[in-house]
N, C-alpha and C positions, 0 to 999 in steps of 0.2 A: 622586380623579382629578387634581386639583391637587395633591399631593402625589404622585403618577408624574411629572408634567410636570416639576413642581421636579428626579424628580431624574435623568432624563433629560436635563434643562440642566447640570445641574451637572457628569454624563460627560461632555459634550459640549465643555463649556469645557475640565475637565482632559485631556482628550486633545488636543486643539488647543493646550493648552500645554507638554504633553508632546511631539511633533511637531512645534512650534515650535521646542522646545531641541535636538531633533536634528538640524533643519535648521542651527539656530546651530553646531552645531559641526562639523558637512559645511561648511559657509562658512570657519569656521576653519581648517581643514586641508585645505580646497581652491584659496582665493586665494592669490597670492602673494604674501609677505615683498617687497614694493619698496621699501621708502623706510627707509632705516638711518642713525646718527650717528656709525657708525664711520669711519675712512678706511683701506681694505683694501688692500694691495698693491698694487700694480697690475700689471697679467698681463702686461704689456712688459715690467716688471724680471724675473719669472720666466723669460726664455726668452735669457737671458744667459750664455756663459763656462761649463755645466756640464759635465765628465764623465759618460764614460760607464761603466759598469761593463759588461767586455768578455769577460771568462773567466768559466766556471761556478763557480769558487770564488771567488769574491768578490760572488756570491748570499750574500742572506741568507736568502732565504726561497725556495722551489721555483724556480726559474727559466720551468716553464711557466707560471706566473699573471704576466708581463712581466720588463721589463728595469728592474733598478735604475741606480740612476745614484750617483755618488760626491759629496761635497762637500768634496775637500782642496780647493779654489780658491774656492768661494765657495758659501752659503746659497742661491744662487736656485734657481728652477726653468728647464725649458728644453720649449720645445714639440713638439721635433723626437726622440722618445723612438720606441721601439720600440712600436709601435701593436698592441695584445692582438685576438689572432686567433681569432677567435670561429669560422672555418669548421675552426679544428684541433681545436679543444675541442666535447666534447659537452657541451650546453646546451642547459638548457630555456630555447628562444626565447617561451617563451608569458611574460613577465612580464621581458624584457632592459632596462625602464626602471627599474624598482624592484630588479632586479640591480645594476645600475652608479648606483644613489642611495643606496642606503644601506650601512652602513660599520661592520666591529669597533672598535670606540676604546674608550679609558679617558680618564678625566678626572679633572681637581687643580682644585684650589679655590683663588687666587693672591691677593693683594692686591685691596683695594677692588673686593669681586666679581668680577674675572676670573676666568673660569672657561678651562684649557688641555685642548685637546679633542687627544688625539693619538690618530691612525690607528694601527691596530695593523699589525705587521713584513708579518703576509702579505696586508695590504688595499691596504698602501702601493703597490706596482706595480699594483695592479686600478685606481687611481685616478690617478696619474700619466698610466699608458696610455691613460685617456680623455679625454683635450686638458685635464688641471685646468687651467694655468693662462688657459685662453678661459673656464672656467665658474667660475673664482675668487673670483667674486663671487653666485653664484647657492645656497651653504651656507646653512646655520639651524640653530640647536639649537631643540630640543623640549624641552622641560621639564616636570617632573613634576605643574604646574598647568596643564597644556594649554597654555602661552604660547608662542612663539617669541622668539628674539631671533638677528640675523645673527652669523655667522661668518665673520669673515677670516681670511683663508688668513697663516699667522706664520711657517713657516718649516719647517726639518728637523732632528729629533733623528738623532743618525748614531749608529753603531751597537746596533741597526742600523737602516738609513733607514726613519724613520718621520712622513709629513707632519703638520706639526698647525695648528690653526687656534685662537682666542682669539674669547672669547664672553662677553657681562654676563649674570651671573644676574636675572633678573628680580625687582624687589622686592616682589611677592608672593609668590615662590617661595623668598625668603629667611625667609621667616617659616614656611614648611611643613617641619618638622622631622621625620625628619631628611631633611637635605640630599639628594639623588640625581643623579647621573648624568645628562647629557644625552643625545638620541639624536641626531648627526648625519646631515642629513638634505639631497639636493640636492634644489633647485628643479626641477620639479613635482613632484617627487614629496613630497606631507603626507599621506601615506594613515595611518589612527588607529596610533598604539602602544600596547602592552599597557605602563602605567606602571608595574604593581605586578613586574614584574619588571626593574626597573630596581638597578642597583648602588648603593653609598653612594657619595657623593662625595667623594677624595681630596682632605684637608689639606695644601698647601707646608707647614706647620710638623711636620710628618710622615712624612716619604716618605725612600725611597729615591730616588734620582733617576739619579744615571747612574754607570757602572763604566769604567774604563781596564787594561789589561792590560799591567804592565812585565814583557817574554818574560827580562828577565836576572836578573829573581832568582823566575819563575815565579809569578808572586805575580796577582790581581786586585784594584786599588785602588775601594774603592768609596767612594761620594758619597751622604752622607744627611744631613737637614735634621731639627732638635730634639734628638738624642739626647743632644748635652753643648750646653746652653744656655751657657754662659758662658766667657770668652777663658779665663780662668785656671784652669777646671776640669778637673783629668787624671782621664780614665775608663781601668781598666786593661783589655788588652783581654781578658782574661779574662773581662770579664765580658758581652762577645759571642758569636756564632756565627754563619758565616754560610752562607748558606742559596743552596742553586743547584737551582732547579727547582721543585716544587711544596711547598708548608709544610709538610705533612706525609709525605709523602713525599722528599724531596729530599734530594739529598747537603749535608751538613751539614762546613762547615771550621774550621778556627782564626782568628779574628783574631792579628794580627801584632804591631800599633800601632794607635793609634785616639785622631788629633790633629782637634780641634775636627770642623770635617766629613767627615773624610778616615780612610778605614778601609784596612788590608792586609790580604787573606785570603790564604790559602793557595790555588791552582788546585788541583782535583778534577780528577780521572780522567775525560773527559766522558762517555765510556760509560757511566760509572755511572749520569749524569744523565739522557740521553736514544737511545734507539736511532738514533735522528737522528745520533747524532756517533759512529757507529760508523768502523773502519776509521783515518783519518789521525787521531790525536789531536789534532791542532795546527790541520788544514784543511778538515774535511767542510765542503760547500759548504750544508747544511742547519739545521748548529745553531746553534740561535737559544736562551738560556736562560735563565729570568726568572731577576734575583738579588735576597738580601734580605740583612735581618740581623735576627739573633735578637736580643732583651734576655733574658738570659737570668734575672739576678733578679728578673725581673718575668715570666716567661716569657709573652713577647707578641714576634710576630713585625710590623718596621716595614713598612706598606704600600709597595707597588714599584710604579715604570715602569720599571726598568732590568731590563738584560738584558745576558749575557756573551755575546762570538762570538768565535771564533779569528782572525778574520780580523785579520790586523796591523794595531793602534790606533797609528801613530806617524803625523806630519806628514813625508811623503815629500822627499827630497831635490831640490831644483833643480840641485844641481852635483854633483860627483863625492866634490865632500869636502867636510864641516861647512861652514856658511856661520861666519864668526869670531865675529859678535856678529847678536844678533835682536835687536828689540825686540816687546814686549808690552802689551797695555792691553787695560782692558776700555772698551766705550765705548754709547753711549744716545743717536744722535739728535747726532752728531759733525760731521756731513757738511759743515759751511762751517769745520771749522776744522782738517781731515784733510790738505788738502793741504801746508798752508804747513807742520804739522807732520812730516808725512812728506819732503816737499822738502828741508827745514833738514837733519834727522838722516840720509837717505840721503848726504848730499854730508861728513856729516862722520865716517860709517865704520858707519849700521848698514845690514845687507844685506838682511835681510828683516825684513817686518812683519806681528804675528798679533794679530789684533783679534778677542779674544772680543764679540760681540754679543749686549748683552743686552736686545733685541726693541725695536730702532730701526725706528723707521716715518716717518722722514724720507728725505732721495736719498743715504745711506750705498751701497748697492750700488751708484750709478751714478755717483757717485765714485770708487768703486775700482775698476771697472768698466776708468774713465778712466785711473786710475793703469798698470793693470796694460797698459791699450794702450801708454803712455807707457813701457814697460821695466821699473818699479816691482816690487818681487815683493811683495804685497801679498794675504794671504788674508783671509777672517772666519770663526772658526767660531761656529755657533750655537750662543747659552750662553744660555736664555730665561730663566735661573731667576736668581730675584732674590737680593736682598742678599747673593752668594753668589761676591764677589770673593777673597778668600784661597781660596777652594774651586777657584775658576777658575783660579787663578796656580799651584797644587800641580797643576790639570791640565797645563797648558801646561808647566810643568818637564817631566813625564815623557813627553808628548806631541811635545814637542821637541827631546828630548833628541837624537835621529840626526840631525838637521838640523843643530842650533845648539850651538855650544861655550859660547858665551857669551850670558846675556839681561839686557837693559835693561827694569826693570819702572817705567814712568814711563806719567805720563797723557799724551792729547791735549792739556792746559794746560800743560803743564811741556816746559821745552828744557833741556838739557843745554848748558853754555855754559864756559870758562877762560878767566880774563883773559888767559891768555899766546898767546889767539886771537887780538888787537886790531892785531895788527900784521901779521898776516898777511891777504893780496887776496885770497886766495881761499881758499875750504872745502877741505881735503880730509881722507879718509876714513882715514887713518892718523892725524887727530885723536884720535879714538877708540881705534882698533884699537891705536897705539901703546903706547896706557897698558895693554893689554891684555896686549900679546908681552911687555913687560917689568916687567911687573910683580913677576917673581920676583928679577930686580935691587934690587927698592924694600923688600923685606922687611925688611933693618932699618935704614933710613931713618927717622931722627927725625923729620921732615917729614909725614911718616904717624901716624897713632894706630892701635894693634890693639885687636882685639877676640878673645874669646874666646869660645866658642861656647855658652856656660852661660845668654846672656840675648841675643834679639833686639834688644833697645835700647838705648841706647847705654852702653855698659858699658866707654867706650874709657881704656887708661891711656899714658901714654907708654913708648916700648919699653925704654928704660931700665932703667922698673920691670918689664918683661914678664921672664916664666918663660922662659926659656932655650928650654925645649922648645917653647916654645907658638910663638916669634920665629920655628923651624926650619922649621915647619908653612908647608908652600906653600898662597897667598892663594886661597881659594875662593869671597871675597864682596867688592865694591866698592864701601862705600857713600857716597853724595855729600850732602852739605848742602844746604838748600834758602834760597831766600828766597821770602819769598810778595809779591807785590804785588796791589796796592788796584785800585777803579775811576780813578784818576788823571781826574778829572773828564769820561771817557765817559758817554754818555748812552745810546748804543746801541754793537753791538757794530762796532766800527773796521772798514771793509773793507778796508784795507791788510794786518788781520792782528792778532794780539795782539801780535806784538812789538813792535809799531809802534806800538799803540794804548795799553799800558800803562807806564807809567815811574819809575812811583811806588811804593816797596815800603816793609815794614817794617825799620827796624833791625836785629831781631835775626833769624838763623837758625832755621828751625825745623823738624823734623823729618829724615831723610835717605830717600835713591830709591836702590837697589841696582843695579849690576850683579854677576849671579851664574853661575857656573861650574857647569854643570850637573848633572855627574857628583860634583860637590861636595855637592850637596842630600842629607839626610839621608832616610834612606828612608822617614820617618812624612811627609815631604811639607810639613812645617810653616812657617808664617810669617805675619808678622802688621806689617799694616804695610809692604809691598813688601820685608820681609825675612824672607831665609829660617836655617832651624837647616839647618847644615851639617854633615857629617860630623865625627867626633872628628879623623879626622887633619887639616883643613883650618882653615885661619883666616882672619876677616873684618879689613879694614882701613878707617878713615875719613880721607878725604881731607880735607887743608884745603882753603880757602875763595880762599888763594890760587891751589891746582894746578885745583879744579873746583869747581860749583855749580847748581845747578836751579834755573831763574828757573821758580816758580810761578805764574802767572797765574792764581792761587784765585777772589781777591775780582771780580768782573769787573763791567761794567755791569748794572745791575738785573734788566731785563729776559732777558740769559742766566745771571744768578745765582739765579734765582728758579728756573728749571729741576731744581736740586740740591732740593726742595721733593719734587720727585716720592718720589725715598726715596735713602736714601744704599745703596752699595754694597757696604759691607764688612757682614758678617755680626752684627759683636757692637757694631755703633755708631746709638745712635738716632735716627731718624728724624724730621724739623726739626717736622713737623706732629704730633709730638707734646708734650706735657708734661712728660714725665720728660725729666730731668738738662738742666733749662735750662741749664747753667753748666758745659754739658760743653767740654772746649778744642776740639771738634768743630766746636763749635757757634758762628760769629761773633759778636762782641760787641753786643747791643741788641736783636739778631732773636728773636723770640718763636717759637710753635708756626703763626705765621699768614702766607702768602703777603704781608707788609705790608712796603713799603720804609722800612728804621731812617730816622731825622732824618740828614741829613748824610751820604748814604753813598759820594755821587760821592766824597769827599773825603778819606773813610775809609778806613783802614790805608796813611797815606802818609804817614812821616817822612822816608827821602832819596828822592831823585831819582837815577835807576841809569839811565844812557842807554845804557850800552855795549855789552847784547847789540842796542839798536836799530839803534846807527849801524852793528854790524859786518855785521847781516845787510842793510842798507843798502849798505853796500859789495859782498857778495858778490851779491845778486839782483836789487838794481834795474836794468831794464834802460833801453833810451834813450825809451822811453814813457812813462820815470816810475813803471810801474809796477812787480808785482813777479810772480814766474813764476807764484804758486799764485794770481794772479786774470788768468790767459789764459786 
């Protein structure tokens, strides 16, 4: 008898504990995610300055599931979209909450666990259309250990538009191999997911990531990360394929060239690829088509987000005819230091500015926002993907090329400056432009050094000794000298400005910043170091030190030097927080793998004393307030 009772207690407990676990996780995927450490966009930048996309071809995806919207002006979102019409569509109204929560995506695995969650092409308008950015803050990812963790809304990948948001893998979910896919998921709706059909989770050191389509030589340029690890590595591209549509099935093309990130395939037929692009080859308003690339001695096909669309990939024109010079940068979180540098170069000849954005979460948009009210022509495009600065600069060449004749690839720190500026009261923009109309007069000008297109660095001899033929060669690259200066014993960063704030540089010149001639670029896309390989008929020139020069403001006060910590930008250059190649020229002199300020740094990298870009920009913008324009 006591031995039934035992062990009818002993059911009694295990069920009670079994039903207690299931309550526990009805709790878990019925309360809501409130309280997060991310800081998410905020839905008032979102509803800023967007396009609308106005004609059925220029859908990327059906046009009945909403309206897309463009981003040649800028990354945000806008709230005033075409609102999805649920009484024209048939729908099953029994379950319209968990319709409009949850979402097709794919997902990349980023740095220091970022996880990038991007909306797939034909979900993107199902969620736009329902107010995202008022519920901007109400995402989650699900993970494959039952955990949450919030999702901020990051931005749009264009073509074709597709919203995505950024999420921390959880650190228990980093230890459950393999990796998987998250579900995103809007606020109330945690209703259970089936895990074990969840996806692998996409590698950045693996991927395909995004395609460009230059219509003049028919070609699609694609963008992939690992496949030649090293600056100096040439992969031929034979030993590619690339792949348009599904992996095994798909139209299969030639690679072209295949420089560091940057592939050229051949365009396919797209009927061949999809019924979808039947009819106009160039303009069905439907095809949307994943693209890859094959390794083919290894026969493994690189995992993909990208996808090809006909729809015309160039940066549209503001005027009638090319603007004469652009400038270019990639930037991270820029926004107090945007305007002074855009103010300076606008008044001294460049005409517009293209700021790839590489997933700044500072007030970048509402500074430009600011500029573009001010007359400024001023766009961002979204570039989320990391250390993947030369990958970004071969975009923008071909991206720009209808707009811009000419591109200045220089940072937010660096001004472009000539002493034979110092006497003159005011800025103007034939500063610039000047050197630009006649530069074909300067060709064999001792004054200048050439270069020859066999080695992006400095490879310059005097034209004297130059090859006859090579001297004939009209100038298709501009490159300028730098000086770098120190923190000139700032403490924090100067609100006058950096040119005002720093004074103090090193002696010697170091490195050069290009202006390049667009249609001059060679077609593998190549460069390295704000310099690009130029076609065989074209030739680079370097300027001396007394016609021009880039005042660097590298070294800066601690507190905004430390930010370069996060990771550096260029593709094949290491990153501060790590170990390898302490003794890279990279890498300032003293600084370790560790956020720690060297002994002596105010005081550091400062042999002369260089006033002259201060006082001139003193003369041209101080106004009777003392102050200067880019802090009204």
């Amino acid at each position: 008898m006591a031995r039934k009772v035992r062990t009818k207690l002993q059911c009694a407990i295990v069920s009670i504990i079994f039903f207690a676990s299931l309550y526990y996780l009805y709790l878990q995927y019925s309360i809501p995610f409130l309280h997060h450490h991310h800081h998410p966009i905020s839905a008032a930048s979102f509803q800023e300055n967007i396009s609308i996309f106005n004609t059925p071809n220029n859908f990327t995806s059906p046009p009945k599931k909403g309206t897309f919207f463009n981003n040649n002006s800028t990354n945000i979102f806008q709230e005033n979209v075409t609102i999805f019409n649920h009484n024209k569509q048939k729908k099953d109204h029994s379950n319209v909450v968990t319709h409009l929560s949850r979402f097709e995506t794919e997902s990349v695995l980023l740095q220091d666990w970022e996880i990038l969650v991007i909306v797939s092409p034909d979900e993107t308008p199902r969620l736009v259309n329902n107010s995202l950015s008022s519920h901007a803050n109400n995402f989650v990812c699900m993970h494959h250990t039952y955990e949450k963790s919030p999702a901020r809304l990051s931005g749009i990948l264009r073509f074709p538009e597709r919203v995505t948001f950024r999420c921390l893998l959880q650190e228990s979910a980093r230890k459950k191999m393999p990796l998987k896919q998250p579900v995103l998921r809007r606020l109330p709706d945690l209703s259970p997911v089936d895990f074990t059909k969840l996806r692998i989770l996409l590698i950045w050191s693996n991927l395909v990531y995004d395609t460009l389509t230059d219509d003049d030589d028919d070609d699609v340029v694609v963008f992939a990360k690992g496949l030649i690890k090293k600056q100096d590595v040439v992969r031929d591209p034979s030993e590619f394929q690339c792949i348009f549509g599904d992996d095994v099935e798909g139209v299969r093309t030639a690679v072209k060239s295949s420089r560091l990130e940057v592939f050229r395939c051949q365009r396919p037929k797209l009927i061949d690829v999809d019924n979808n692009c039947r009819g106009n080859d160039r303009l069905p308003p439907l095809c949307v088509v994943k693209v890859s690339l094959e390794i083919l001695t290894e026969r493994r096909v690189v995992p993909s987000v990208a996808y090809y669309t006909p729809i015309p990939r160039k940066l549209a024109k503001t005027e009638i005819k090319k603007a004469l010079l652009c400038a270019c940068t990639m930037v991270y979180n820029v926004a107090k230091f945007l305007k002074e540098w855009i103010y300076y170069h606008s008044r001294i000849g460049v005409e517009k500015f293209i700021l790839y954005d590489n997933g700044s979460d500072d007030e970048l948009e509402s500074i430009v926002f600011e500029l573009k009210q001010e007359g400024y022509d001023v766009m961002t495009y979204f570039w989320l993907w990391q250390k993947t600065q030369e990958a970004g600069f071969s975009h923008s060449a071909l991206y720009a090329k209808e707009s811009c004749k000419w591109m200045i690839y220089v940072d937010v720190d660096e001004f472009v400056f000539s002493p034979k500026w110092s006497n003159s009261s005011t800025p103007s923009i034939s500063m610039l432009q000047s050197l630009l109309n006649k530069h074909g007069n300067e060709e064999q000008s001792s004054n200048n050094k050439l270069t020859d297109n066999s080695s992006l660095f400095d490879t310059s001899m005097p034209s004297s000794k130059l090859n006859p033929s090579l001297a004939r060669k009209p100038v298709g690259q501009i490159k300028i000298r730098c000086h770098e200066f120190g923190p000139s014993n700032q403490m924090m960063h100067p609100t006058m400005g950096v040119t005002q704030g720093y004074n103090c540089r090193m002696r010697a010149h170091n490195r050069h910043k290009s202006i390049v001639l667009l249609e001059a670029v060679d077609d593998s896309l190549y460069n390295v170091i704000h310099h690009f390989q130029l076609k065989n008929e074209y030739r680079s020139i370097v300027l001396t030190l007394k016609k021009m020069m880039v005042n660097h403001y590298k070294y800066q006060a601690w507190p905004e030097f430390k930010t370069k910590f996060r990771r550096r930008v260029s593709a094949y250059v290491v990153d501060w927080d790590s170990e390898a190649n302490l003794n890279s020229q990279d890498r300032p002199k003293g600084l370790g793998a560790t956020m720690i300020e060297p002994p002596n740094w105010t005081t550091s990298y400062c042999q002369v004393y260089d006033n002259r870009l201060r006082d001139l920009v003193r003369k041209w913008f101080v106004i009777e307030s003392k102050s200067w324009d880019w802090q009204r």
